[in-house]
C-alpha positions in Angstrom: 247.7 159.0 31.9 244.2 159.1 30.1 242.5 159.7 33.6 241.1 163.2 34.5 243.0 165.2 36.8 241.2 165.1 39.6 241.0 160.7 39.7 244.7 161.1 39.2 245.1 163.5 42.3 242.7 161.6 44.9 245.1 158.5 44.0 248.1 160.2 44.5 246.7 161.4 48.2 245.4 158.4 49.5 248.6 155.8 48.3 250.8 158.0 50.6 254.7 158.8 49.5 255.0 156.4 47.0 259.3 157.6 46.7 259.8 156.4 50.0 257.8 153.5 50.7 255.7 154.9 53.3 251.5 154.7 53.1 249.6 157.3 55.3 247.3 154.2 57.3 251.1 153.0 58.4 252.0 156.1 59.9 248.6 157.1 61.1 248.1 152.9 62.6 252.1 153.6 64.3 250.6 157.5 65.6 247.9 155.9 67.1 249.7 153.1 68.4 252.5 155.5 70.0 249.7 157.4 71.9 248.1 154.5 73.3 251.2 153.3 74.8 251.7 157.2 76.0 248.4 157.3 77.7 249.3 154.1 78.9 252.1 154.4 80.9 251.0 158.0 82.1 247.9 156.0 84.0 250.2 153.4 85.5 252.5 156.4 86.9 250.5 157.0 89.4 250.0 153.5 91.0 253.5 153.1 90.7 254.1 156.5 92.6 251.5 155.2 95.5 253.1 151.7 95.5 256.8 153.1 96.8 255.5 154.9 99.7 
């Protein structure tokens, strides 16, 4: 409130959606963690491919 505008703004971008409960490192830590289990199973797809023949 007695703030200038632009402390108040870099606050309101780095807490994340404050309506909904969500903070930006959660979804960007659950991103990351989605893609490693991506990349994951695309590297055992292979050795599971060459096992069944």
């Amino acid at each position: 409130m007695y703030q200038k505008i632009g402390a108040a703004t870099a606050a309101g971008a780095t807490t994340g959606l404050a309506y909904t409960g969500a903070n930006v490192l959660w979804l960007v830590l659950t991103a990351f963690a989605l893609l490693a289990t991506g990349i994951a199973l695309l590297r055992i797809g292979p050795a599971l491919r060459r096992r069944e023949r």
